[in-house]
N, C-alpha and C positions, 0 to 999 in steps of 0.2 A: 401557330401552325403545328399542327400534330397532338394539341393538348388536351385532352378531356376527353381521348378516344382509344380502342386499346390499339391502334398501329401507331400511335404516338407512347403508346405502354412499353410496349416492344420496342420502338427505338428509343428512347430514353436510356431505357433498365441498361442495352446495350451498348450505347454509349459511355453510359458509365461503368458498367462491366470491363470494358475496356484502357478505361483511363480519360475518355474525350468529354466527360462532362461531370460538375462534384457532386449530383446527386442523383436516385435511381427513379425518381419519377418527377414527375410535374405536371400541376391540377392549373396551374394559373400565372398569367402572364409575368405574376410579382411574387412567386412562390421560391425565387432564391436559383435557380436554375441557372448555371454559369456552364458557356461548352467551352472548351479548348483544341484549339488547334482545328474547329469543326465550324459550318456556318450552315443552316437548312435553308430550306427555299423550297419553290414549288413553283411548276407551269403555270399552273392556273390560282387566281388567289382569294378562291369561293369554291366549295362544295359543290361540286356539280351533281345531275341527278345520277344516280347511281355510282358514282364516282369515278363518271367519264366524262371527261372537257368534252366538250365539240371542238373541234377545228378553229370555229371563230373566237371562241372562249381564250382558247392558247394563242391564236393570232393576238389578239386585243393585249393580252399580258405579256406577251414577248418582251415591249421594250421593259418593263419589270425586269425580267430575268437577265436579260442581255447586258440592263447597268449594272445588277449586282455581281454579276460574273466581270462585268469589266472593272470592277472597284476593288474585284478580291484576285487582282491582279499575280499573285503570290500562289495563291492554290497550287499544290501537289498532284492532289488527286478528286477528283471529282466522280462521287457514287450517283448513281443513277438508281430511283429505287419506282420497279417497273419499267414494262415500257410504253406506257407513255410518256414517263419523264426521258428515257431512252430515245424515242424515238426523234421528241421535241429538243432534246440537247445537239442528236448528230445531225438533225437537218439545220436550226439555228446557229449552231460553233464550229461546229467540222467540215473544215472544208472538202468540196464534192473528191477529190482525189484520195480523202485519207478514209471516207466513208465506206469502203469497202473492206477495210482493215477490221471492222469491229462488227459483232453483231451482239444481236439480246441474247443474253444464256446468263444463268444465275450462277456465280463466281467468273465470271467474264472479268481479265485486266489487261486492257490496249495501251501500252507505252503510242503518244502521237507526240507526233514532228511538230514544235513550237508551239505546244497546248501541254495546257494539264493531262496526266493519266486519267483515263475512267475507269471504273470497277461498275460495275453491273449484278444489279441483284435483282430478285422477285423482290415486288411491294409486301409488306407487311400486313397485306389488309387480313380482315377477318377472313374472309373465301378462298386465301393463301393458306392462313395459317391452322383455322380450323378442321381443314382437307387434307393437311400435310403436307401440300407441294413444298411450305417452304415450313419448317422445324424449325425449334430453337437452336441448333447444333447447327441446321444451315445457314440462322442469321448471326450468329455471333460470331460465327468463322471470319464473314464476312468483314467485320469490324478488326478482326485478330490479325487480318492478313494487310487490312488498311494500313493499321499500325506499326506489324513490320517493315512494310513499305517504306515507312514514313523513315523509320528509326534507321533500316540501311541507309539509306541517304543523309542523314545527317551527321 
């Protein structure tokens, strides 16, 4: 997931930049790529066309998501990166009463009642990155502030 494309460039280099993973890129599933303290996923689990689920797409893959969130029972924080994955987390895990609490904005962080934290970012896609919405300075923030996070608390 994310390998052999550059929004998987970008998050790698980042991850590692920051400490959550021991190398800055990865071409291949067996290429030595180790994350720490971090686990990726995705709504949907195929390249949709233009790299927009359909509804049904994300429906179909839910229970995907829904076991690996319930296996990594321990999670801190939980990034959202876009929103579609945004959107499909707070209607899937957040229950309707805390859903008001949070919305999509890039550096978004909702402390919720008996869930993980979310942090909220734009996607790394090309038509982010290349247009500037989202800079390298705005995504590695992103990671920097993860980790703070992480480190008060512990």
């Amino acid at each position: 997931m994310f390998t052999g494309d550059r929004s998987g460039d970008w998050l790698i280099k980042a991850l590692y930049e920051t400490g959550f993973s021991n190398q800055p890129t990865s071409v291949s599933t067996d290429d030595g790529l180790e994350l720490k303290s971090a686990y990726i996923t995705a709504v949907a689990r195929c390249a949709p066309p233009k790299n927009r689920p359909l509804a049904i797409e994300i429906k179909n893959c839910s229970e995907y998501l829904l076991e690996e969130l319930r296996l990594l029972d321990r999670s801190e924080i939980i990034l959202t990166l876009g929103r579609t994955a945004f959107d499909t987390y707070t209607r899937f895990v957040i229950p309707k009463d805390q859903r008001r609490e949070v919305r999509f904005e890039h550096g978004g962080f909702y402390e919720l009642h008996g869930l993980p934290s979310i942090m909220t970012s734009y996607h790394p896609s090309k038509q982010n990155t290349q247009t500037g919405r989202l800079t390298w300075e705005m995504w590695i923030s992103i990671f920097q502030q993860i980790e703070e996070k992480l480190t008060a608390t512990r």
